[in-house]
Structures are given as C-alpha cells and as structure tokens.
C-alpha positions as CSV (number, residue, x, y, z in Angstrom):
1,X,114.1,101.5,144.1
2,X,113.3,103.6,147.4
3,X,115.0,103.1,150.7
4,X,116.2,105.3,153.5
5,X,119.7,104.9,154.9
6,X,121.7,107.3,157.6
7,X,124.0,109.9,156.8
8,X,125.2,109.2,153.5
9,X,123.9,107.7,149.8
10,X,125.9,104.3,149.3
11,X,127.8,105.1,146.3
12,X,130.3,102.1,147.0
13,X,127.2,99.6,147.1
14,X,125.3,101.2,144.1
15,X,128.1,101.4,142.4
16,X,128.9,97.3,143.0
17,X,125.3,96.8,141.6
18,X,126.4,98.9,138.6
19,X,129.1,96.4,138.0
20,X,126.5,93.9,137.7
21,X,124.5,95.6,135.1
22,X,127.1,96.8,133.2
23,X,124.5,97.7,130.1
24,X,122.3,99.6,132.4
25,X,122.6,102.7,133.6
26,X,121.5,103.6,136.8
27,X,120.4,107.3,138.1
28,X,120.6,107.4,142.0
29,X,118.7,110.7,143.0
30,X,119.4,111.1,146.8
31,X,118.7,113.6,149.8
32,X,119.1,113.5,153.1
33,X,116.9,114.4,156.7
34,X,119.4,118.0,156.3
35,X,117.4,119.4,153.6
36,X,119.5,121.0,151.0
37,X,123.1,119.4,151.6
38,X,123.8,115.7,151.3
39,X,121.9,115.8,147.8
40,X,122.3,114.9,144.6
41,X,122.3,113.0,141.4
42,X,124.7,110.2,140.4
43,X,124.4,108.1,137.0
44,X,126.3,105.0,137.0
45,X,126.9,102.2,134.6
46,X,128.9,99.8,134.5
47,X,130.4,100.3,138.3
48,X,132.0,103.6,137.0
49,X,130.5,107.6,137.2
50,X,129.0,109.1,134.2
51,X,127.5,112.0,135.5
52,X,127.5,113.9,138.9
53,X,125.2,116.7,140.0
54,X,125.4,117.1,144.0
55,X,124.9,120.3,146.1
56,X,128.4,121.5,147.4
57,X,129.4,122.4,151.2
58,X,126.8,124.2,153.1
59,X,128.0,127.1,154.1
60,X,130.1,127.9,150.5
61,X,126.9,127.7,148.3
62,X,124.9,131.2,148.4
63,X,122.1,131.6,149.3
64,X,120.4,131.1,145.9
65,X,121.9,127.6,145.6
66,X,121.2,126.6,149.0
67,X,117.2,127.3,148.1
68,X,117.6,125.8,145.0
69,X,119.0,122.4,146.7
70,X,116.4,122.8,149.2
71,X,113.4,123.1,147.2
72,X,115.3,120.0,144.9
73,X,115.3,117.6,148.2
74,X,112.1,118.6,149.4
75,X,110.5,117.8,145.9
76,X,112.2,114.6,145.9
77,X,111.5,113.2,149.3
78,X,107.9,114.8,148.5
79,X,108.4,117.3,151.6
80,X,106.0,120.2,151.5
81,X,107.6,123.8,152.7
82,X,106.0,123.9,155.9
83,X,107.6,121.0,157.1
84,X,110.2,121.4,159.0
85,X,113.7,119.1,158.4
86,X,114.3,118.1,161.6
87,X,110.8,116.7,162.2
C-alpha cells in the first residue's frame, strides 16, 4: 500500500487497521516532501508498536544522521540526489 498524505504518517489510522489484523504485522515505511525529518519506520500488529525507527528533531541530529535520513527518504520515495525537496 502507497499513498501520499500532508504533514504527517497516520499512525492513529494504521494503527486502527492493525487492530483489525491482529495476526499481521504491518511495516509502515514513511517520508515526507522535507527530506530527512518526518521519516521513519513503524511495525505494528495487533493495533499496538513493536518496533520504531524514526529520524529525530532536525536540528539535534548531526550532520551524519541528517544525511543518513536523507539519503533513507530519498531512496524510499525513489528521489534521485539532484532533485531538489521542495520541487
């Protein structure tokens, strides 16, 4: 499942649906238009957190971290370096 949505991943929703497959568990990989903040992976199941793996505030990560999350969201939204995040 693939979808765009503003500002934020819909943990509350996902999560519902979680609750609905409570024998599945359900990875939600997620990155926003800000490349490199507002990223992340969640695994769910059964409506509850297993496993969180997000990037942290912005300006407290260093430098290495905030490539590391920004090559991570590029990859996953299948951005190539030379574009731009606010294109």
């Amino acid at each position: 499942l693939s979808f765009d949505t503003a500002w934020a991943c819909p943990l509350p929703v996902l999560k519902e649906l979680s609750k609905h497959h409570p024998d599945e568990e359900i990875t939600v990989r997620y990155a926003d238009e800000d490349l490199g903040s507002n990223c992340g992976t969640v695994r769910l199941k059964a409506g509850e957190t297993v496993s969180v793996e997000v990037a942290g505030s912005w300006d407290e990560m260093s430098e290495q971290d905030q490539q590391q999350w920004t090559a991570w969201a590029r990859d996953l939204r299948g951005w190539p370096e030379d574009v731009e995040d606010d294109e």
